[in-house]
N, CA and C atoms as an extended XYZ file, in Angstrom:
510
Properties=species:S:1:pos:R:3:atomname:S:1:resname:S:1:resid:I:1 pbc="F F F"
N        -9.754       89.354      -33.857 N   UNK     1
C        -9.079       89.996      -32.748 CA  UNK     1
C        -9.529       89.344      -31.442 C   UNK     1
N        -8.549       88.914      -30.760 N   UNK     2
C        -8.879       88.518      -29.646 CA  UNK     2
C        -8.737       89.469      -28.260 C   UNK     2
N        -9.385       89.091      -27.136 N   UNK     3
C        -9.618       90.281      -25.803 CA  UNK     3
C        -9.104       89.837      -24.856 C   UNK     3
N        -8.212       90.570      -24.483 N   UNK     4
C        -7.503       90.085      -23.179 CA  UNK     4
C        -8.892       90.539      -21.952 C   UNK     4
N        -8.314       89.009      -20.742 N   UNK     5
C        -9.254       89.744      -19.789 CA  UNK     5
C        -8.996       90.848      -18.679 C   UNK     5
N       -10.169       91.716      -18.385 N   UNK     6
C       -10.338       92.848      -18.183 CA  UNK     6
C        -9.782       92.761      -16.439 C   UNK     6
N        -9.702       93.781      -16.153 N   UNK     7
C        -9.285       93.593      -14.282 CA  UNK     7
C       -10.870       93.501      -13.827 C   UNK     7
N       -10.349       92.785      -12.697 N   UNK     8
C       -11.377       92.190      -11.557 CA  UNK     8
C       -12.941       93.268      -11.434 C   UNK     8
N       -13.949       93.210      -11.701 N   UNK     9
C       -15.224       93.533      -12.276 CA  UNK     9
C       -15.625       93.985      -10.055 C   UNK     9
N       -15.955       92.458       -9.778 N   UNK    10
C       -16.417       92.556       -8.552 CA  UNK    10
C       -15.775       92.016       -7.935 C   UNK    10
N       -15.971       92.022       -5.999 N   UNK    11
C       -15.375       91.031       -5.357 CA  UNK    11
C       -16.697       90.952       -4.185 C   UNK    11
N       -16.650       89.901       -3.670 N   UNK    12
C       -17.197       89.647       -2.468 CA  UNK    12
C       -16.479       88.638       -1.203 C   UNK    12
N       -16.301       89.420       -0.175 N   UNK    13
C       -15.647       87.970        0.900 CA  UNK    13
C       -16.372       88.237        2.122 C   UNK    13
N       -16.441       86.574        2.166 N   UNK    14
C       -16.760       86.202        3.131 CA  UNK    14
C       -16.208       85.341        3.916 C   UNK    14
N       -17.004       85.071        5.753 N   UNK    15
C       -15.898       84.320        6.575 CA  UNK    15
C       -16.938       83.187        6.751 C   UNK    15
N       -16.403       82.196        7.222 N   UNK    16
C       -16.784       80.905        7.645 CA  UNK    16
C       -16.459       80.541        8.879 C   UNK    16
N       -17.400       79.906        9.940 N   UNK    17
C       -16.716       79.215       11.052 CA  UNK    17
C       -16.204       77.521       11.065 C   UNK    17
N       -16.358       76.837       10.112 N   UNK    18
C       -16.477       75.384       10.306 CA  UNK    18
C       -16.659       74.895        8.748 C   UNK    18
N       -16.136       74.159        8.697 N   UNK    19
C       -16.032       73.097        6.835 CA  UNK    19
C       -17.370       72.847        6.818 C   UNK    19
N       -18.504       72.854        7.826 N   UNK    20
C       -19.831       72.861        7.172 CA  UNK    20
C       -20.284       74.175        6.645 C   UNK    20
N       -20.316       75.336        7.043 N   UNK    21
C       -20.171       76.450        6.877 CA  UNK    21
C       -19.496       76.901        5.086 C   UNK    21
N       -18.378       76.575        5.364 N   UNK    22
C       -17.834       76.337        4.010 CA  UNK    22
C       -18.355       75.632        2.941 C   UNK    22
N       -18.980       74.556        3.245 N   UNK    23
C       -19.788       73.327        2.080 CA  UNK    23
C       -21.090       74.394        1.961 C   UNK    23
N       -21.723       74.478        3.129 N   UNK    24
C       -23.377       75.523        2.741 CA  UNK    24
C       -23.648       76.815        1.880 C   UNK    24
N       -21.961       77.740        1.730 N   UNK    25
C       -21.442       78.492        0.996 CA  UNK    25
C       -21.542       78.233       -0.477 C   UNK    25
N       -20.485       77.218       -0.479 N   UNK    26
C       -19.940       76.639       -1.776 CA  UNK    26
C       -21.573       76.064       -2.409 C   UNK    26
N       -22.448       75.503       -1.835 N   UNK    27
C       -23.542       74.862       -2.632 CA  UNK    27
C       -24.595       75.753       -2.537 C   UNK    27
N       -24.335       77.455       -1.983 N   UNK    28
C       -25.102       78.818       -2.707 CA  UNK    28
C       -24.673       79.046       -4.036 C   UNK    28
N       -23.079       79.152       -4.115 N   UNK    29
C       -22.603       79.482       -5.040 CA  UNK    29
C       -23.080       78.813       -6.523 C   UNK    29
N       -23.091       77.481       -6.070 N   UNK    30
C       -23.746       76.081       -7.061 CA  UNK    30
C       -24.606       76.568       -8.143 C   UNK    30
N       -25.923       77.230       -7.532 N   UNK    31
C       -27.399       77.575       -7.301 CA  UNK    31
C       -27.006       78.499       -8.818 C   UNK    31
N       -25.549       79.219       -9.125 N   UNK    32
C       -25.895       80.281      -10.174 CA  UNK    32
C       -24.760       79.556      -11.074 C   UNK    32
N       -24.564       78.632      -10.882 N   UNK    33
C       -23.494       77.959      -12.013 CA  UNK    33
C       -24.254       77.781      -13.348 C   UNK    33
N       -23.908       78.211      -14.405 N   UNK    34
C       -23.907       77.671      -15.788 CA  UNK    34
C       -22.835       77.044      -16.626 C   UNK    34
N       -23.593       76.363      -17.630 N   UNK    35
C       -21.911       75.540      -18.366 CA  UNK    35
C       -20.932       76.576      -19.058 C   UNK    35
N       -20.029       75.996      -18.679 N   UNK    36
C       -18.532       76.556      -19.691 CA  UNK    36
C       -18.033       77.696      -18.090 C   UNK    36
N       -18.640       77.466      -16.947 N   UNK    37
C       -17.839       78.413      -15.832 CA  UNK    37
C       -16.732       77.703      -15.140 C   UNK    37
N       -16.220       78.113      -15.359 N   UNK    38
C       -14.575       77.584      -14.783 CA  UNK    38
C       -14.440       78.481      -13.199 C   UNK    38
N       -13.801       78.026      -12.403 N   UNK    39
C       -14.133       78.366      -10.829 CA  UNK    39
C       -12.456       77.857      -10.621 C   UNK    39
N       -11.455       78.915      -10.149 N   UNK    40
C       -10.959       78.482       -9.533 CA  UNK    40
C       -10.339       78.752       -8.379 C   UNK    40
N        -9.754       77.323       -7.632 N   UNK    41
C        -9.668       77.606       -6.381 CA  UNK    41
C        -8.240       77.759       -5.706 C   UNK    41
N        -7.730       78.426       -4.903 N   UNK    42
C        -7.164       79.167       -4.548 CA  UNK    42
C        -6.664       78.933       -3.125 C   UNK    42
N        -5.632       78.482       -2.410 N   UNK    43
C        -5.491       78.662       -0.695 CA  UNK    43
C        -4.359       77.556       -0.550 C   UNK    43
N        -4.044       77.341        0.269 N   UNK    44
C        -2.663       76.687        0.835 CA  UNK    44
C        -3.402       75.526        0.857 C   UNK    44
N        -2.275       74.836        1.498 N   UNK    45
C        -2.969       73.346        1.804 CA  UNK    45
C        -3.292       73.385        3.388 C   UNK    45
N        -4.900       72.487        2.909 N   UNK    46
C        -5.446       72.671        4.374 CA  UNK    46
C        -6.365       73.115        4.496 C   UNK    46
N        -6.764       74.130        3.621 N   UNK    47
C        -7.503       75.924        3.630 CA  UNK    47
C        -8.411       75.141        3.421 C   UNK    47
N        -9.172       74.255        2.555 N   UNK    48
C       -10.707       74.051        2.910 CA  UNK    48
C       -11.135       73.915        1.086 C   UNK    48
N       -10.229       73.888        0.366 N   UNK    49
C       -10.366       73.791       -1.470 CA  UNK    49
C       -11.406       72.878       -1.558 C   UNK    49
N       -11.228       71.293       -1.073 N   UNK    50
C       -12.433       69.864       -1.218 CA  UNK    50
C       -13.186       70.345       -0.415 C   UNK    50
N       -13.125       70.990        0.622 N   UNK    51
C       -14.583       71.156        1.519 CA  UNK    51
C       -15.397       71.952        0.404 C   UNK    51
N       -14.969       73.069       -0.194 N   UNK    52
C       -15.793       73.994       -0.758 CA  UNK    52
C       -16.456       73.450       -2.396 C   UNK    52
N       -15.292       72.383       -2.835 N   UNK    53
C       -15.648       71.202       -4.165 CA  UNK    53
C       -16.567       70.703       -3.462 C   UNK    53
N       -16.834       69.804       -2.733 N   UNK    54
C       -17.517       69.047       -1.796 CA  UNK    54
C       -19.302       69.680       -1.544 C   UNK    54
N       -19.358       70.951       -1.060 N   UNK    55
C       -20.350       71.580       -1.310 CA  UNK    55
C       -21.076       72.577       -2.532 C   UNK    55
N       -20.028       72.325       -3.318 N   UNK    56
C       -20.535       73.254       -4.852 CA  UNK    56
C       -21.109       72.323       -5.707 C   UNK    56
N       -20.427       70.653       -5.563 N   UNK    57
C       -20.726       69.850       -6.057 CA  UNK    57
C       -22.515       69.288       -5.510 C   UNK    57
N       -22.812       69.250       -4.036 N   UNK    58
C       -23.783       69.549       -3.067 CA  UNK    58
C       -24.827       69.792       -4.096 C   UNK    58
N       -24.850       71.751       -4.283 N   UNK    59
C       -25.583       72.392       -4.878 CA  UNK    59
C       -25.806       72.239       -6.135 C   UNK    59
N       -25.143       71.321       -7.120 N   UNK    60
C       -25.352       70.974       -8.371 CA  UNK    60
C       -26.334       69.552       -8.451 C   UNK    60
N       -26.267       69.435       -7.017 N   UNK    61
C       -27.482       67.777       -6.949 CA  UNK    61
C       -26.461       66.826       -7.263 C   UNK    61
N       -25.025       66.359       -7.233 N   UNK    62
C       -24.434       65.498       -7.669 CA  UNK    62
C       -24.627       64.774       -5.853 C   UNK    62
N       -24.384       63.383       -6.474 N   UNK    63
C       -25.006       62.740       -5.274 CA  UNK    63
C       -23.835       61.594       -5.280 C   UNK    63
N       -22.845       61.365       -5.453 N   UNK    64
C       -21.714       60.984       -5.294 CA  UNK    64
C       -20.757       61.515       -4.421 C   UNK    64
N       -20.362       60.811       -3.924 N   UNK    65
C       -19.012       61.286       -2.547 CA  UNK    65
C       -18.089       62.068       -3.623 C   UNK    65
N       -17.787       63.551       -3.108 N   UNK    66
C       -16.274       64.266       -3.497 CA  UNK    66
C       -15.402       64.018       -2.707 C   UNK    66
N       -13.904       63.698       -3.633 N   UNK    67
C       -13.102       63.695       -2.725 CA  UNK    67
C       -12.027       64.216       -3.798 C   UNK    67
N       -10.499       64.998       -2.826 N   UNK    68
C        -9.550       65.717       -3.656 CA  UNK    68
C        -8.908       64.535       -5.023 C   UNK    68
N        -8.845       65.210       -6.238 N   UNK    69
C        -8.904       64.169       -6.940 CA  UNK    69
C        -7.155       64.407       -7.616 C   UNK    69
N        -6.603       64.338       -5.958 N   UNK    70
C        -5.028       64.481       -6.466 CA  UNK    70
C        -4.860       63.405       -7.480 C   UNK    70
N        -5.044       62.243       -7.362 N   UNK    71
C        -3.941       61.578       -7.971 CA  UNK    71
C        -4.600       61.126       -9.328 C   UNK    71
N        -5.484       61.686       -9.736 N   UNK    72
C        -6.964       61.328      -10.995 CA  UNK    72
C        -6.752       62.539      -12.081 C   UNK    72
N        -6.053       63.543      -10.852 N   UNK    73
C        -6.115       64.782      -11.676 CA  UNK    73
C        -7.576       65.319      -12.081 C   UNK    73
N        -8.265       64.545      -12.409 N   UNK    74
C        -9.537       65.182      -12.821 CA  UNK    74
C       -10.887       64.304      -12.795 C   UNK    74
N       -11.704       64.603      -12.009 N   UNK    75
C       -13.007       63.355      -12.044 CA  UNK    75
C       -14.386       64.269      -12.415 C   UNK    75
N       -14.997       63.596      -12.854 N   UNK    76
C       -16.079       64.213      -13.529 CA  UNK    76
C       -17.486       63.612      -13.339 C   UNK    76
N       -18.233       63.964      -12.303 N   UNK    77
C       -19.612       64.288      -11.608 CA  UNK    77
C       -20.939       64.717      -12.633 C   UNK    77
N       -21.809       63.869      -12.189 N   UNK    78
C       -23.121       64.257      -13.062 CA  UNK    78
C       -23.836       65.051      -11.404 C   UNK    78
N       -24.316       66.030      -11.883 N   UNK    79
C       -25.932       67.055      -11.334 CA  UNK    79
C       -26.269       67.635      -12.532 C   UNK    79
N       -27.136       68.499      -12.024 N   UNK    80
C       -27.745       69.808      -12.688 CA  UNK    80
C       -26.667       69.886      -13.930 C   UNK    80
N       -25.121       69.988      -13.779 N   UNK    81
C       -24.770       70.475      -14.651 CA  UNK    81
C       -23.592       69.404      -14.800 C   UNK    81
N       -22.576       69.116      -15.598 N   UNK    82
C       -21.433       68.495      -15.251 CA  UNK    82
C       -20.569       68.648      -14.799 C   UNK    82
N       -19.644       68.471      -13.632 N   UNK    83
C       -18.566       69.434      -13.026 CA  UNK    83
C       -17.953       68.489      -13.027 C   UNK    83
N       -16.474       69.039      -13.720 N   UNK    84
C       -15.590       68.854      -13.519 CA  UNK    84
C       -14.509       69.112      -12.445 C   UNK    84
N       -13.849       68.316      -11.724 N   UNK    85
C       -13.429       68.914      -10.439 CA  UNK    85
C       -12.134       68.152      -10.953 C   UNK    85
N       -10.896       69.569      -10.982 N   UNK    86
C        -9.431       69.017      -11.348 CA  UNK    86
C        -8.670       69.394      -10.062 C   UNK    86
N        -7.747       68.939       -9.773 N   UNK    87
C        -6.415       68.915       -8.663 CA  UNK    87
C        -5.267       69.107       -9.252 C   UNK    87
N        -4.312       70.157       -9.391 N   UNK    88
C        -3.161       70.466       -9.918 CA  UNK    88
C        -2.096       70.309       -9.003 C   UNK    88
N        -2.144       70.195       -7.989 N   UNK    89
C        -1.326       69.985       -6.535 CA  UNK    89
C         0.114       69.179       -7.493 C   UNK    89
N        -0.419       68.299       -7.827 N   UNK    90
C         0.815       67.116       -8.502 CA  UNK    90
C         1.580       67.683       -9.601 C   UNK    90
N         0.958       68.620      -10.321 N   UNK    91
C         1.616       69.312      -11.345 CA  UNK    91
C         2.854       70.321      -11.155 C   UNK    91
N         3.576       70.180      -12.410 N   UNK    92
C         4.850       71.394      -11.910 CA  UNK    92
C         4.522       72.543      -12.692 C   UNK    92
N         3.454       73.017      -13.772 N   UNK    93
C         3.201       73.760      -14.456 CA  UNK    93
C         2.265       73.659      -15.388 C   UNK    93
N         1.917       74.508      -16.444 N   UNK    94
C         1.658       74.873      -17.272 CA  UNK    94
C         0.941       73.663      -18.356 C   UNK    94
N         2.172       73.257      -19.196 N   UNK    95
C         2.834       71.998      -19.679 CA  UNK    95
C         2.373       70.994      -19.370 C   UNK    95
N         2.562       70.485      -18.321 N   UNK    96
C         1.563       69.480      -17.717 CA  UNK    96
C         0.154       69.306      -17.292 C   UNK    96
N        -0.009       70.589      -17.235 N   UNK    97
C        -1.879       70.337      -17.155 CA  UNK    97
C        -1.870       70.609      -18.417 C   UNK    97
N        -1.749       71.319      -19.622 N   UNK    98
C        -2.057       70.986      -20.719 CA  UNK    98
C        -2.213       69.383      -21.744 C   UNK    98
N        -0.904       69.102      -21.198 N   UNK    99
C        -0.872       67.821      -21.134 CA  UNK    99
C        -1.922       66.590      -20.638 C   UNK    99
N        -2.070       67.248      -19.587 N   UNK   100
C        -2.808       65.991      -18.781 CA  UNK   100
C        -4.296       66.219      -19.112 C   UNK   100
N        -4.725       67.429      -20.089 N   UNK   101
C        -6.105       67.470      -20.680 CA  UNK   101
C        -6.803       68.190      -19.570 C   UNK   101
N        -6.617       69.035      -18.885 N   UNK   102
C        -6.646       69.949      -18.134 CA  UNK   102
C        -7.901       71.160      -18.568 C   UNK   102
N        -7.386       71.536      -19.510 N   UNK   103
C        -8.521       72.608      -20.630 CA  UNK   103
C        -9.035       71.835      -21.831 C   UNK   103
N       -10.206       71.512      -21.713 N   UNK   104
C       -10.739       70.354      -23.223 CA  UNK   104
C       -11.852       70.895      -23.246 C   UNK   104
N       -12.642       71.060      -24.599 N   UNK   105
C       -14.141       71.256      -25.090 CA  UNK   105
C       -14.859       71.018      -24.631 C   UNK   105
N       -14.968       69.419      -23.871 N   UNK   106
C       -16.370       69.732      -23.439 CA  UNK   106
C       -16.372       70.009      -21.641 C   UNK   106
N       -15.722       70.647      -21.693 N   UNK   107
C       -15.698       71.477      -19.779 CA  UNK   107
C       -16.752       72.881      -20.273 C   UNK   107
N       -17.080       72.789      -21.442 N   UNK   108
C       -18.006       74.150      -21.562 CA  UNK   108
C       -19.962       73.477      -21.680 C   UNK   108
N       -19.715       71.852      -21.742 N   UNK   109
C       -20.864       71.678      -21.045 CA  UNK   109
C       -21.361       71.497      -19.524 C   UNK   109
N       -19.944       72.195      -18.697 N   UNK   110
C       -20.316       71.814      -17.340 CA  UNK   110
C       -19.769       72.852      -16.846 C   UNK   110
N       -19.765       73.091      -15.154 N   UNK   111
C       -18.641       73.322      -14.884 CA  UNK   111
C       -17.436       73.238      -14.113 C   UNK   111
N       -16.091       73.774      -14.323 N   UNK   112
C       -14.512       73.607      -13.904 CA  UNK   112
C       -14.572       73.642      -12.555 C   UNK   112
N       -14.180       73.044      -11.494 N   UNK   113
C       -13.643       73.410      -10.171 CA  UNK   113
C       -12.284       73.280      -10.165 C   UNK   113
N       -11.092       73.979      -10.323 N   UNK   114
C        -9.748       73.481      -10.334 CA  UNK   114
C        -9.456       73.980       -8.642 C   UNK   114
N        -8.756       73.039       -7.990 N   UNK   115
C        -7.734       72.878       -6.968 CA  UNK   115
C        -6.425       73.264       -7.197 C   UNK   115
N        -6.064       74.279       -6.718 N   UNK   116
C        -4.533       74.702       -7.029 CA  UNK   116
C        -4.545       75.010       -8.549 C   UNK   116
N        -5.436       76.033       -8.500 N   UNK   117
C        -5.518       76.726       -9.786 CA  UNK   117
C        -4.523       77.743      -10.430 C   UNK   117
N        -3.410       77.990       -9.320 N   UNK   118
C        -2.681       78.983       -9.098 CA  UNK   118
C        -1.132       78.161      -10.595 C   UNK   118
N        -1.355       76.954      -10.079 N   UNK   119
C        -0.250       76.511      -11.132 CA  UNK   119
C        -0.811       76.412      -12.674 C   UNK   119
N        -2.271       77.014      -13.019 N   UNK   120
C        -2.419       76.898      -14.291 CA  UNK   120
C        -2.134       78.300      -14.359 C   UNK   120
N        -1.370       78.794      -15.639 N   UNK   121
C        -1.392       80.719      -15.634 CA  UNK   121
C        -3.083       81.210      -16.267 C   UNK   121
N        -3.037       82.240      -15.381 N   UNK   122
C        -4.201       82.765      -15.522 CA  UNK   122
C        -4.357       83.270      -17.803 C   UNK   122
N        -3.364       82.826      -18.041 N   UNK   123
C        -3.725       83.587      -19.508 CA  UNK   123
C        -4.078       81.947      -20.270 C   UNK   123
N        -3.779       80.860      -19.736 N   UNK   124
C        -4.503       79.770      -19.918 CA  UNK   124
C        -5.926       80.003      -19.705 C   UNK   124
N        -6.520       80.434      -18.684 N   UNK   125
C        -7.974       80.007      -17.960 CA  UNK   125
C        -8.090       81.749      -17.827 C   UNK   125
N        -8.098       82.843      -18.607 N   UNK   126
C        -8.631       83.999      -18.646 CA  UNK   126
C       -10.129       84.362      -17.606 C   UNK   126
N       -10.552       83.840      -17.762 N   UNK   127
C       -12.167       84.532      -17.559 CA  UNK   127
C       -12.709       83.590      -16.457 C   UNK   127
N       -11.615       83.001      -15.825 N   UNK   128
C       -12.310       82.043      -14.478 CA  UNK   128
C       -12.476       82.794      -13.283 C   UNK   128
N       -13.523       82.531      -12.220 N   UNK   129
C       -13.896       82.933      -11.148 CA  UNK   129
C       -12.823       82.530      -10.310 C   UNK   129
N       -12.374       83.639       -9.363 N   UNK   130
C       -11.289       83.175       -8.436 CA  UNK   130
C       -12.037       83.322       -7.267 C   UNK   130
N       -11.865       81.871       -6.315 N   UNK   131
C       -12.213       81.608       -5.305 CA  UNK   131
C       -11.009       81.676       -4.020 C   UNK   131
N       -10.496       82.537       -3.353 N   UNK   132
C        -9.343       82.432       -2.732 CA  UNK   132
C       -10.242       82.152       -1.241 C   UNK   132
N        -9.033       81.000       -0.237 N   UNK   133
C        -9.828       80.455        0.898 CA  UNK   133
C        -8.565       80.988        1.765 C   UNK   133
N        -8.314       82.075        2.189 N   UNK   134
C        -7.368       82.051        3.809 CA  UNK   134
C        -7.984       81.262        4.713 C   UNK   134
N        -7.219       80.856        5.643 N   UNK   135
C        -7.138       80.402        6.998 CA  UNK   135
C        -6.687       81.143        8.023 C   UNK   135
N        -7.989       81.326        8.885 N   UNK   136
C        -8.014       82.636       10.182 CA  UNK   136
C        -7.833       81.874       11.545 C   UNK   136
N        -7.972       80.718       11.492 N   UNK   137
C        -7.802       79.648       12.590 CA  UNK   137
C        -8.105       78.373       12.224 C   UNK   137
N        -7.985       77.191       13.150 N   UNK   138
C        -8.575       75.887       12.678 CA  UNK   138
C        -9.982       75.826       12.103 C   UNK   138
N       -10.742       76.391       12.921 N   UNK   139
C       -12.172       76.318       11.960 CA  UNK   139
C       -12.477       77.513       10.615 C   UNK   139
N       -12.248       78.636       11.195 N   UNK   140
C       -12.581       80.027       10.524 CA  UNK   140
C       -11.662       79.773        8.658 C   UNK   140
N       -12.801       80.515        8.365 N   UNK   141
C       -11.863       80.815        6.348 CA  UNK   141
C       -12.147       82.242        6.395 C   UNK   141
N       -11.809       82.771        5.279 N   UNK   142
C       -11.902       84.095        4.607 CA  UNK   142
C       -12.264       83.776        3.297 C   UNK   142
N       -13.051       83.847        2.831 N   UNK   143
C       -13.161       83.677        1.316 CA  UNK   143
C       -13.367       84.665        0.262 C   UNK   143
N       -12.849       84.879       -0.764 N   UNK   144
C       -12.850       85.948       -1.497 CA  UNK   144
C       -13.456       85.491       -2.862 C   UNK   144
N       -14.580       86.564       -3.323 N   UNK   145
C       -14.554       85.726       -4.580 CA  UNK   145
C       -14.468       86.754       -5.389 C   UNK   145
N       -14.056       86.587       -6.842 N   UNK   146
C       -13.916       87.607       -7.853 CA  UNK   146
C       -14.136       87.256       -9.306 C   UNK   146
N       -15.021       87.979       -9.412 N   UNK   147
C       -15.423       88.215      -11.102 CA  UNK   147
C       -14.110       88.599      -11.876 C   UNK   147
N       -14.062       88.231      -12.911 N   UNK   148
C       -13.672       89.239      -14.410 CA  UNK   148
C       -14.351       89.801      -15.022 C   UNK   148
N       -15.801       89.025      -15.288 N   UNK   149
C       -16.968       89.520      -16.495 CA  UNK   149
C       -18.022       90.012      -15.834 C   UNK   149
N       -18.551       90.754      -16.103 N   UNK   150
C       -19.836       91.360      -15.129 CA  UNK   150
C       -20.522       90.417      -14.928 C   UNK   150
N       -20.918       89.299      -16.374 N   UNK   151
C       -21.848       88.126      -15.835 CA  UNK   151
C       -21.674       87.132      -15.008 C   UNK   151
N       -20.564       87.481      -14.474 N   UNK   152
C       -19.718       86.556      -13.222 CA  UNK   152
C       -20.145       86.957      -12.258 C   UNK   152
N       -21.025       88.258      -11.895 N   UNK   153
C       -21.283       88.989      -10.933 CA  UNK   153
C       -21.982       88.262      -10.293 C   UNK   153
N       -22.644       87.309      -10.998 N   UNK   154
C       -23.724       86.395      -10.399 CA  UNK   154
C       -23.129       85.978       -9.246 C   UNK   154
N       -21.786       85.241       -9.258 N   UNK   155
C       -21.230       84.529       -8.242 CA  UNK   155
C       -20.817       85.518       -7.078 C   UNK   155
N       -20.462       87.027       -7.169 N   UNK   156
C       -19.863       87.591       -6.437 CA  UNK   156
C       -21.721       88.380       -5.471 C   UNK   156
N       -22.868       88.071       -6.147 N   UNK   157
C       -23.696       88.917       -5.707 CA  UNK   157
C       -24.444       87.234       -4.854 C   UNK   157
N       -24.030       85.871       -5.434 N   UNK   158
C       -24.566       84.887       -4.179 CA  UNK   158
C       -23.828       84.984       -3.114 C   UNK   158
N       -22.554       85.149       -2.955 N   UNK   159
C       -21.692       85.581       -2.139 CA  UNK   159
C       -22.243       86.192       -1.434 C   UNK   159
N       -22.237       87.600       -1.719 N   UNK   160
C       -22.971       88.418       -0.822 CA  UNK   160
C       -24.251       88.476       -0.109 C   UNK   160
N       -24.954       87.784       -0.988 N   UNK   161
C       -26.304       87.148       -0.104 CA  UNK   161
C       -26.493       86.321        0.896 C   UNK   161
N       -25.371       85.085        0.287 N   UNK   162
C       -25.585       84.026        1.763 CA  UNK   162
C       -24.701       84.817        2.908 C   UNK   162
N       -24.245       85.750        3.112 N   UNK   163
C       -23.503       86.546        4.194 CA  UNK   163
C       -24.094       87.164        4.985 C   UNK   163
N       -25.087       87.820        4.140 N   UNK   164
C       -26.487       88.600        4.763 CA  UNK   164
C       -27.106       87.590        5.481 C   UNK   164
N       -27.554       86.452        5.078 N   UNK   165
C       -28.576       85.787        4.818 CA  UNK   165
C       -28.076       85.008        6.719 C   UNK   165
N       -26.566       85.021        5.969 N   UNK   166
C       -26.119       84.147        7.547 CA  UNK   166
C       -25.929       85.285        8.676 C   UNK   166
N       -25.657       86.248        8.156 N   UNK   167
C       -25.751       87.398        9.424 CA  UNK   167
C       -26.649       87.269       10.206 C   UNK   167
N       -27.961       87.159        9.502 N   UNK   168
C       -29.688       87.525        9.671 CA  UNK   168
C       -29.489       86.342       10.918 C   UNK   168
N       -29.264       85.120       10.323 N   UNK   169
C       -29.352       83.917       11.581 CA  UNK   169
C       -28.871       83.792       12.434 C   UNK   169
N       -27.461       84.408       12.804 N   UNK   170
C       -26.871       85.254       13.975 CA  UNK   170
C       -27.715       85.840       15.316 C   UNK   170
């Protein structure tokens, strides 16, 4: 018997003033990554998706330049853990990221950052962390993050820490 996934467990959001801001975020978040976590990301174009790849990748110790891996579809980074960082932007669906090897075995020794995660259906990628990035002005984000699994909470309770943490430095 298989388990459908459950509604949204936790959430945490937070705001950002500046794409550095956003990278220092994203490479808290890093800090509680384990393999087989799929992360995905969420926001228009513009919103700050590679800034926040860019710094998650940061926090995993990968020491290679990120950059959006539209036209690669998918590039794959050594740190701490292996991350995979995919771009669906180019895709028209489903079908095609299946195709294009999108969901494969060994993404559970690392983990997923998808870009325009919105075109994979969530009953493909069940149990991934949703990272949604609004845009409040040129610099400012909104970021939302959300569990499915309680043990996802991890990500929604670093969230909430570096918020505090950046309040405090305020």
């Amino acid at each position: 018997m298989t388990s459908s996934p459950a509604a949204t467990t936790a959430t945490a959001v937070v705001h950002t003033a500046s794409a550095d801001e956003t990278r220092e975020f994203a490479a808290r978040l890093a800090v509680v990554a384990r393999a087989g976590d799929r992360i995905a990301l969420i926001g228009l174009l513009g919103a700050g998706k590679t800034q926040f790849a860019k710094g998650f990748a940061h926090g995993l110790g990968v020491a290679e330049v990120v950059n959006s891996p539209s036209f690669t579809l998918m590039t794959e980074y050594s740190g701490r853990l292996p991350l995979f960082h995919q771009d669906l932007y180019r895709l028209s669906g489903a079908e095609e990221a299946i195709a294009g090897g999108m969901v494969d075995e060994r993404q559970q020794d690392g983990v997923t950052l998808t870009e325009w995660a919105e075109r994979l259906p969530v009953e493909l990628d069940p149990w991934r962390v949703s990272v949604s990035i609004d845009v409040l002005s040129e610099d400012e984000r909104r970021i939302t993050v959300a569990a499915t699994r309680s043990e996802q909470n991890r990500y929604v309770e670093a969230a909430a820490s570096w918020a505090r943490d950046r309040d405090v430095r305020r």
